[in-house]
C-alpha positions as CSV (number, residue, x, y, z in Angstrom):
1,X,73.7,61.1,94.7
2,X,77.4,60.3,94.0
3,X,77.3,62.1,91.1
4,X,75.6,64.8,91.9
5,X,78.6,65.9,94.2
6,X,80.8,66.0,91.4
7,X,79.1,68.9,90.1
8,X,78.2,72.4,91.3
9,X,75.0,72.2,92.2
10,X,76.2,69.4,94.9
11,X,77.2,72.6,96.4
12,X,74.3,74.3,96.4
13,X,72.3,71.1,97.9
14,X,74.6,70.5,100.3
15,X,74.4,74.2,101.6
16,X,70.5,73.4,101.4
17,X,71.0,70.4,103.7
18,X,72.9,72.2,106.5
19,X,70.4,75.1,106.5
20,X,68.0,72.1,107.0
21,X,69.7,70.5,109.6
22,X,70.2,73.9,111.6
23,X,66.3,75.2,111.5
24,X,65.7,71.3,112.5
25,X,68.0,71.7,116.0
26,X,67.1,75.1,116.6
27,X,63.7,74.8,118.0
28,X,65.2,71.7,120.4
29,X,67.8,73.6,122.1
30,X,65.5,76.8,122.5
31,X,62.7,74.1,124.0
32,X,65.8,73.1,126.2
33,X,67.3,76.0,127.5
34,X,65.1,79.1,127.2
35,X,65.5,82.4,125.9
36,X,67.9,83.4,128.1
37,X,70.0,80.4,126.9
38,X,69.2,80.2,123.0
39,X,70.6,84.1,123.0
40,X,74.5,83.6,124.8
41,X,74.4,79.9,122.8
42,X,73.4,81.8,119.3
43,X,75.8,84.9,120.3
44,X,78.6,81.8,121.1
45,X,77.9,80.2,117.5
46,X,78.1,83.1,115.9
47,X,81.4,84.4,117.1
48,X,83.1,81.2,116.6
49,X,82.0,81.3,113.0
50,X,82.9,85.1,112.3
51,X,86.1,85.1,114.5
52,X,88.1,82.8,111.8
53,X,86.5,84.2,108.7
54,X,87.7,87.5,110.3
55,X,91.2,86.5,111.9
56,X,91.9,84.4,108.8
57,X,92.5,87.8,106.8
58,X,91.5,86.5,103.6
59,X,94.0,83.6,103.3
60,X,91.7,81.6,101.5
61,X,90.8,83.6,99.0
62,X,94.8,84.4,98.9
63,X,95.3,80.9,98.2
64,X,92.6,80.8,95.7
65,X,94.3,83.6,93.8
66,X,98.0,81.7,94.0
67,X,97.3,77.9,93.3
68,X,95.1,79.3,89.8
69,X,99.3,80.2,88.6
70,X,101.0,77.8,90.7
71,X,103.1,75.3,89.4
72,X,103.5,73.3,92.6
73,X,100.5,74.0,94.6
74,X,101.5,72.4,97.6
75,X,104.0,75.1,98.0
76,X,101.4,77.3,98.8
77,X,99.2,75.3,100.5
78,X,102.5,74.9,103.4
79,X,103.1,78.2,103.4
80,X,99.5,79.0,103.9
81,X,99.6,76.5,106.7
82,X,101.8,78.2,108.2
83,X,99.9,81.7,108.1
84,X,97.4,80.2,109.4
85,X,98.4,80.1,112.7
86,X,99.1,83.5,113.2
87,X,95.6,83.7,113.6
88,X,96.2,82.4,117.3
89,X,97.7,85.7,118.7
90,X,94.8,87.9,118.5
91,X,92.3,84.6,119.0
92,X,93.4,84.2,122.6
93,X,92.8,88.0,124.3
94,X,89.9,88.4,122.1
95,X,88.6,85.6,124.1
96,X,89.5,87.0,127.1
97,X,88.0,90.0,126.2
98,X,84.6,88.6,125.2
99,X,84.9,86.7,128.2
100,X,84.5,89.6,130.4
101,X,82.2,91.5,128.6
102,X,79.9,89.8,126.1
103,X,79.8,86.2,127.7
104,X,79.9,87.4,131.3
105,X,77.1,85.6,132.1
106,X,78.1,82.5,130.3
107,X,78.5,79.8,132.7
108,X,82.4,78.9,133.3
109,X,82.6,75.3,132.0
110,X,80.8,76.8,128.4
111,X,83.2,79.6,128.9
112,X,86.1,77.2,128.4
113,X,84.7,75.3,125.4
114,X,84.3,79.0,124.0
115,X,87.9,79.1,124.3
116,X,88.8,76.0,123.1
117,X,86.9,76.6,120.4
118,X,88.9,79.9,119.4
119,X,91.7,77.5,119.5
120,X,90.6,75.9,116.8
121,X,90.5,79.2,114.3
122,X,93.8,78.5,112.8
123,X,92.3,74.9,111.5
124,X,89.5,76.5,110.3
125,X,91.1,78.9,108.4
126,X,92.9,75.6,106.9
127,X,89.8,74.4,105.9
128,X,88.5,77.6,104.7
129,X,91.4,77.5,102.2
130,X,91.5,73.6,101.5
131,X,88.1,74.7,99.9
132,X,89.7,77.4,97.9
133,X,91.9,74.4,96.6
134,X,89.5,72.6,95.7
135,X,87.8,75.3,94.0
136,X,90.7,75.6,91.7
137,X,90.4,72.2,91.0
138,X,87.1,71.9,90.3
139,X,87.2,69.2,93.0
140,X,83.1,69.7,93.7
141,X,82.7,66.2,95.8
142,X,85.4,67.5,98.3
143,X,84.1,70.4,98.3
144,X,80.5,69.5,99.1
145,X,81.8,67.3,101.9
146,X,83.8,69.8,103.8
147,X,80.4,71.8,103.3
148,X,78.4,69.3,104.6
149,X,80.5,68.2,107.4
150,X,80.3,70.5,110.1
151,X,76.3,70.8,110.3
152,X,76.1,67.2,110.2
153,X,78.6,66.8,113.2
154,X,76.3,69.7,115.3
155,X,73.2,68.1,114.3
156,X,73.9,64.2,115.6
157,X,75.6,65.9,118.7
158,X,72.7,67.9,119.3
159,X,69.9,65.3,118.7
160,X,71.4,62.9,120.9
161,X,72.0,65.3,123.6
162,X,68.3,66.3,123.5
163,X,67.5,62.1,123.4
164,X,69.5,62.0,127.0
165,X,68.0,65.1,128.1
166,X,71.1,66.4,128.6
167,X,71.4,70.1,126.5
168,X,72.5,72.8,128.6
169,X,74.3,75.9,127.3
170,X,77.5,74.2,127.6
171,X,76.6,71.1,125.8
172,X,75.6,73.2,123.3
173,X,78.5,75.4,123.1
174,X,81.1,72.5,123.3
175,X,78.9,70.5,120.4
176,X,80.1,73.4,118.2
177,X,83.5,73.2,119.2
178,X,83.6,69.8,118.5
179,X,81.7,70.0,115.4
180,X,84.4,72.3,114.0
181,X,87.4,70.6,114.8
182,X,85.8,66.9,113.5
183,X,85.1,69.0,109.8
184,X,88.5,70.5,110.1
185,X,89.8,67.1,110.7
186,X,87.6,65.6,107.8
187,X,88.9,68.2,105.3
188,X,92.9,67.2,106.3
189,X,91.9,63.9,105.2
190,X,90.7,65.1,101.9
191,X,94.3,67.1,101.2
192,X,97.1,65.8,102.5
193,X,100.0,68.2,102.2
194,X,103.3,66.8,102.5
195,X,105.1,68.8,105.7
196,X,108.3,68.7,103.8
197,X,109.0,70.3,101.0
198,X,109.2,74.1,99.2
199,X,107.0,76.8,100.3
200,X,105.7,79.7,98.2
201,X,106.8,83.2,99.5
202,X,105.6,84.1,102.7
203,X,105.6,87.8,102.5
204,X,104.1,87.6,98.8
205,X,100.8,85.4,99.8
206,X,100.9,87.5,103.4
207,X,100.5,90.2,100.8
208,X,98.0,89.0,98.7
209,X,95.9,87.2,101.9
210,X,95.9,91.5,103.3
211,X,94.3,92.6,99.9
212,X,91.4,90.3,100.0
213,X,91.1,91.0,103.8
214,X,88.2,93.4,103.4
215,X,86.4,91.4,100.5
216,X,86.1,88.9,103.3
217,X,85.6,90.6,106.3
218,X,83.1,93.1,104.8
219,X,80.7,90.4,103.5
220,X,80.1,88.5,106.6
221,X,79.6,91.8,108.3
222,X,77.0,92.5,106.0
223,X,75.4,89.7,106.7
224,X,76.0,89.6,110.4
225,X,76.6,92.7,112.2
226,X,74.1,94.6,110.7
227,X,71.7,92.6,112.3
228,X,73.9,94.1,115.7
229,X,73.5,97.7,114.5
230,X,69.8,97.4,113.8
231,X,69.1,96.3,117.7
232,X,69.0,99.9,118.9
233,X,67.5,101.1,115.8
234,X,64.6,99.5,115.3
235,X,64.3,97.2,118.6
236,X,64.1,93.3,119.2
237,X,60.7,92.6,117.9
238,X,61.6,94.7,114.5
239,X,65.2,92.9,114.5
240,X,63.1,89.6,114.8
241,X,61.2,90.1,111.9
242,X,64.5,91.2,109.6
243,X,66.5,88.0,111.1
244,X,63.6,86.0,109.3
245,X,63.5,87.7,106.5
246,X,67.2,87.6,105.8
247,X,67.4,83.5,106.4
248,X,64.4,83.2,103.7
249,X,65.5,85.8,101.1
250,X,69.3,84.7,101.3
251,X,68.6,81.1,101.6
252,X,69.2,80.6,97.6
253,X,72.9,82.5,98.0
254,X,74.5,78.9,97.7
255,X,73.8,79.3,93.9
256,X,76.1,82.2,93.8
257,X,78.7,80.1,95.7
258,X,78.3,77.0,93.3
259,X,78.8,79.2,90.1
260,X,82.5,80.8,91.5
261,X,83.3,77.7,92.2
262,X,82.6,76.3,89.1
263,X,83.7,79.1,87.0
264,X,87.1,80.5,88.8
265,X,89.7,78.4,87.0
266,X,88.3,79.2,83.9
267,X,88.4,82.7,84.1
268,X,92.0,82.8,85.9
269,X,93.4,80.4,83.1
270,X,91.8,83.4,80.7
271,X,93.1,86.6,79.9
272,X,92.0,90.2,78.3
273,X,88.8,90.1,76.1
274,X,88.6,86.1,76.1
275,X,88.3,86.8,80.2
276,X,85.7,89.5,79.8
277,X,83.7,88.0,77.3
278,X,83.7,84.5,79.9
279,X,83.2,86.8,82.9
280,X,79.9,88.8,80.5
281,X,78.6,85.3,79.7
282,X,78.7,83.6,83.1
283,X,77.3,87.0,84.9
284,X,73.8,86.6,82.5
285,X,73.7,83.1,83.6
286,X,74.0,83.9,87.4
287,X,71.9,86.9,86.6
288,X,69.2,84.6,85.2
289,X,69.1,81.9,88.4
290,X,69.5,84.6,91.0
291,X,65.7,86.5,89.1
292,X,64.1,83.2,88.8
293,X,65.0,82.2,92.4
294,X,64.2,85.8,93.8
295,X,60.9,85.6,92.3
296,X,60.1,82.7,93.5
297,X,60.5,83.5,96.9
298,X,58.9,86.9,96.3
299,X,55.3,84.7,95.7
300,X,55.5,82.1,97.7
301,X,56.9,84.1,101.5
302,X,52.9,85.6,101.6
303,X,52.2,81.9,101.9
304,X,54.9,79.9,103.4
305,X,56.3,82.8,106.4
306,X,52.8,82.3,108.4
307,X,53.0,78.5,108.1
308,X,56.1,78.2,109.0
309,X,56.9,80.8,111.5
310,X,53.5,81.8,112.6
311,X,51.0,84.1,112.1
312,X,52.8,86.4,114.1
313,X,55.8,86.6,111.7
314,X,53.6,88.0,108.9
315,X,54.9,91.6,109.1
316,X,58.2,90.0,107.7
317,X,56.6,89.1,104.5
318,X,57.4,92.7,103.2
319,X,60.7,92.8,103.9
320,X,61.2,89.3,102.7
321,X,59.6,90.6,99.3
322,X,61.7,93.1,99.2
323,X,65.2,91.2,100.0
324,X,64.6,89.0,97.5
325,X,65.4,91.9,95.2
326,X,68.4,92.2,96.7
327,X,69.0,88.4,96.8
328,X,69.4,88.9,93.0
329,X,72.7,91.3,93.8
330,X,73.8,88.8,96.4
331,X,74.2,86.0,94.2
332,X,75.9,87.9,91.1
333,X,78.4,88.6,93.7
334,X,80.0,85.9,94.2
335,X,80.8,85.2,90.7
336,X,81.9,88.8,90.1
337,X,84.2,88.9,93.8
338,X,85.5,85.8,92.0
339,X,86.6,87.0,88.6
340,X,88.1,90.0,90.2
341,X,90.4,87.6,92.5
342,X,90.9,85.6,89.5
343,X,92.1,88.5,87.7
344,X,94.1,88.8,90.3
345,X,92.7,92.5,91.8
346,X,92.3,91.0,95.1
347,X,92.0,94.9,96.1
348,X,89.6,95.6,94.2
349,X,87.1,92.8,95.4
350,X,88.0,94.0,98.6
351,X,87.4,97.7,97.8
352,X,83.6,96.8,96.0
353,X,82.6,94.7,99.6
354,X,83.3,97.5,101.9
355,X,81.6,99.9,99.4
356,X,79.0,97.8,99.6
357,X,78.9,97.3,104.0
358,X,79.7,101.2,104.1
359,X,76.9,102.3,101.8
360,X,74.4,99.5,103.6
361,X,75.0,100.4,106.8
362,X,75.3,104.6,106.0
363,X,71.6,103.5,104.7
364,X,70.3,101.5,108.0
365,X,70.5,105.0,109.5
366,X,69.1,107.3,106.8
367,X,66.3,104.5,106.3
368,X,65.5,102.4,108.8
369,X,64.3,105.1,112.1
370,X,62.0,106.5,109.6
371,X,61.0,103.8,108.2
372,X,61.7,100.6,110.9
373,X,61.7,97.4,108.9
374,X,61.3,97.9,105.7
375,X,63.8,100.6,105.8
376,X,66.2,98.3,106.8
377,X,65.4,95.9,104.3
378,X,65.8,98.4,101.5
379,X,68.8,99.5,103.0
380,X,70.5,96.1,102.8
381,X,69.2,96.0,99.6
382,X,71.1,99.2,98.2
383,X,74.2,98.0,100.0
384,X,74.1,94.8,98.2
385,X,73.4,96.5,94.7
386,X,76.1,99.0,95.7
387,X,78.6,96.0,95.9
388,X,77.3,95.2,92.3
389,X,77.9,98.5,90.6
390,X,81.6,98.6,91.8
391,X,82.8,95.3,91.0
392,X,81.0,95.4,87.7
393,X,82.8,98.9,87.4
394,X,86.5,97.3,88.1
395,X,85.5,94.8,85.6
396,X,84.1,97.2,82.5
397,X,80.7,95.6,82.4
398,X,78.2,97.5,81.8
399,X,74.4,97.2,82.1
400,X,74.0,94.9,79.0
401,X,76.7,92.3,80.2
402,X,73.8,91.6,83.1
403,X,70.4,91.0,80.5
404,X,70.2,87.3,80.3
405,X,70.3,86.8,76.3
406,X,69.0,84.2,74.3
407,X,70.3,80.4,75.5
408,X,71.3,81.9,79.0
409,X,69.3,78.8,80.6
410,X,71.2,76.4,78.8
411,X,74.4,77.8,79.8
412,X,73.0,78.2,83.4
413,X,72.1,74.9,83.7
414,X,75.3,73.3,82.5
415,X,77.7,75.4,84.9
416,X,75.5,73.6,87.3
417,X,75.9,70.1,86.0
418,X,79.3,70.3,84.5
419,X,81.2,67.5,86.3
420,X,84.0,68.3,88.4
421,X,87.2,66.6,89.2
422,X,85.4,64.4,91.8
């Protein structure tokens, strides 16, 4: 199992294993608390995971970009360190404000572990872009633990609180907070940055952490707040049905994750056609994975959505079918976000994720009143594929660079299995 971390696809299992772990504690806490309960604890989870991605302002992926040319990396690991905790000033009213309006009816003791966990943001963007030094690294072990960390720490919390009969909204809410700050404090273990000692430019990885805002920002929201817009549009039993479909179709997306990782310092260490023809190569690889995976799912969620989820949930089987198509774009994504920061066009990967959210979400409208769910599925679909075309656009591929070729499994399998730096 050791060895397994070293390489990328500990990533992808590790991902696989906290998805696990989560579908495992959801049903106990909704069993424990109710409805009422399972929707401001889900609504609490999710903003403490969106909040840093969002308030981090792509740091990490500003860090990524810098330590790939650094000569001293720790110089811009402590000035990212220090970055990070400008992400306290708009952390603290936009608790209060969520305080009064979203989570009004929160009780006041979860209220304050809300808050305590927003206090934590500025560690979790430290974490965020630990991983991004690892990434450069190829340090796949570290990277799988930092991964793994969190959901383990939320899942023991949460068992054990359900053994002593003791899960309550705030139990729940404060397990989160504490699950966050014990992976934040397992990651500082794994890179310990001397306090002392020159920083890289402030203003110039400020700079560079504002480009790759949107990149950031607009991919979570695709993922997330869409599921917010479609509430009104198609209404909370529709919404239901897309929320399932969504966790099935995307569940393979750690592949996509594995392969940047595996692949960034190769193409940033790269340059003109040697970069593109890397970038070409690694795309039909990703290409290849993401249409095995997606059709995979595409046969087996007739079967496997009523067993799991009930009979009920079979109206998601379409839509599940038909995300799995867009699963394919999802995946490719990451590696071509990736070789666009690693180019160092941080803009640009920015620019093809909000082309992406804009056009998905211009599409919900168009799509998913006439059509209800599988309107919206389509939708998110396009947006994804939209995300596709303009990053392969900023990086001159065309259509051909994305046929897997001849020996494109072999190559697939060993950007998996290529060992790391442990």
């Amino acid at each position: 199992m050791v060895a397994v971390l070293d390489r990328p696809v500990g990533l992808v299992l590790t991902r696989l294993v906290g998805a696990s772990l989560a579908l495992i504690t959801s049903p106990v806490i909704a069993r424990a608390i109710g409805p009422e309960g399972r929707g401001l604890t889900a609504a609490a989870i999710t903003t403490l995971m969106i909040v840093p991605i969002a308030l981090g302002l792509g740091l990490p992926w500003a860090v990524r970009q810098k330590v790939a040319g650094a000569q001293d990396v720790f110089m811009v690991m402590r000035s990212a360190r220090l970055l990070s905790f400008l992400s306290l000033l708009p952390a603290v009213p936009l608790g209060a404000v969520l305080a009064v309006t979203l989570f009004s009816g929160m009780p006041q003791s979860a209220l304050v572990w809300l808050m305590a966990g927003l206090l934590v943001t500025p560690f979790v963007v430290q974490r965020n872009s630990a991983v991004s030094f690892f990434v450069v690294g190829r340090e796949f072990r570290r990277i799988s633990i930092v991964n793994i960390a969190q959901p383990i720490f939320f899942f023991i919390s949460i068992i054990a609180l359900g053994v002593l009969g003791n899960l309550t909204v705030t139990t729940v809410v404060a397990s989160q907070t504490i699950s966050m700050a014990l992976a934040c404090l397992t990651t500082m273990s794994l890179v310990k940055v001397p306090w002392r000692g020159a920083r890289f430019p402030i203003r110039a990885l400020a700079r560079e952490s504002l480009l790759a805002s949107g990149a950031q920002i607009s991919e979570i929201a695709s993922y997330r707040l869409n599921q917010l817009i479609l509430l009104p549009v198609i209404g909370s039993a529709a919404l239901g049905y897309y929320a399932v479909a969504v966790n099935v179709a995307l569940a393979p997306a750690p592949i996509g994750q594995a392969i940047s990782s595996s692949t960034f310092s190769e193409f940033a260490r790269a340059s003109g056609d040697e970069r593109h023809k890397k970038v070409a190569d690694s795309l039909q690889s990703c290409c290849y994975l993401a249409i095995v995976v997606a059709l995979v799912i595409a046969v087996l969620s007739p079967l496997l959505i009523p067993l799991a989820f009930g009979q009920e949930f079979r109206p998601a089987v379409l839509a599940t079918i038909i995300m799995s198509a867009g699963l394919v774009f999802v995946i490719c994504n990451f590696l071509l976000t990736s070789a666009l920061v690693a180019d160092g066009r941080s803009g640009a990967a920015s620019n093809a994720q909000l082309v992406g959210f804009a056009g998905g979400t211009v599409m919900l409208f168009v799509l998913a009143f006439p059509f209800g769910l599988v309107g919206a599925a389509i939708a998110s679909t396009i947006g994804f594929a939209l995300t596709s075309v303009y990053s392969s656009w900023a990086l001159s591929l065309g259509p051909r660079d994305w046929l897997p070729r001849r020996g494109v499994q072999k190559r697939a399998i060993r950007i998996l299995m290529t060992r790391g730096a442990g």
